[in-house]
N, C-alpha and C positions, 0 to 999 in steps of 0.2 A: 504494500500500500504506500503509493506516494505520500511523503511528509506535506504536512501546512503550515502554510508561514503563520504566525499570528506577533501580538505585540500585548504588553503590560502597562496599565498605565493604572498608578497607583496612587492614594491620595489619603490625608490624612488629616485631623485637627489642626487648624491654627497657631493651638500649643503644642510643640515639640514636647517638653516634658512630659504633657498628660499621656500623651502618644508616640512616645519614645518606641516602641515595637511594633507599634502598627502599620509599619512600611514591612519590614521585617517577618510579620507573619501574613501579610500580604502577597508578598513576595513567594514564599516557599506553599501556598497556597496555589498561587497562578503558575508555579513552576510541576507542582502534583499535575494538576489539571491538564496542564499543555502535554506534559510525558504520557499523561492518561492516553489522551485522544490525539497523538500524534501529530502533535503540532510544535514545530521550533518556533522559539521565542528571538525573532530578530531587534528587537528594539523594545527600551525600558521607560519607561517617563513616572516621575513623583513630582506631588502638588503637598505644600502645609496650605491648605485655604480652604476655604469655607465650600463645602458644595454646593451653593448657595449661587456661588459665583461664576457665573458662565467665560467670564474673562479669565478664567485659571493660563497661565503660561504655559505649564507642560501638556495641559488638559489640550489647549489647540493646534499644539506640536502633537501630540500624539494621532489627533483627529487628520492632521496633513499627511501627517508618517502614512497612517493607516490606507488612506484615501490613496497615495502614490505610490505604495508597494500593496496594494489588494489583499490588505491583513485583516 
């Protein structure tokens, strides 16, 4: 079975402290998941902002990533 490209984009609290791991079990979360169903992870993105906020920096990098590699 051919592999799929996919990509991570991950986001967290505002405060770093409260959510000092939350990138972290994030991460190894999206990384189960991609090995599960046979997808390589080519590109990573993290936001500390509000979800809230549609203007996130990596949030619309990741949405471009996505868009011009068909992840």
């Amino acid at each position: 079975m051919k592999k799929r490209i996919g990509i991570q984009y991950r986001r967290a609290s505002t405060n770093q402290e409260l959510q000092k791991n939350s990138l972290d079990i994030q991460d190894h979360s999206n990384r189960n998941f991609a090995e599960s169903n046979n997808i390589e992870l080519i590109g990573s993105f993290e936001d500390y902002a509000s979800g809230s906020d549609d203007d996130r920096v990596e949030f619309n990098k990741a949405l471009s990533y996505a868009r011009k590699h068909a992840c």
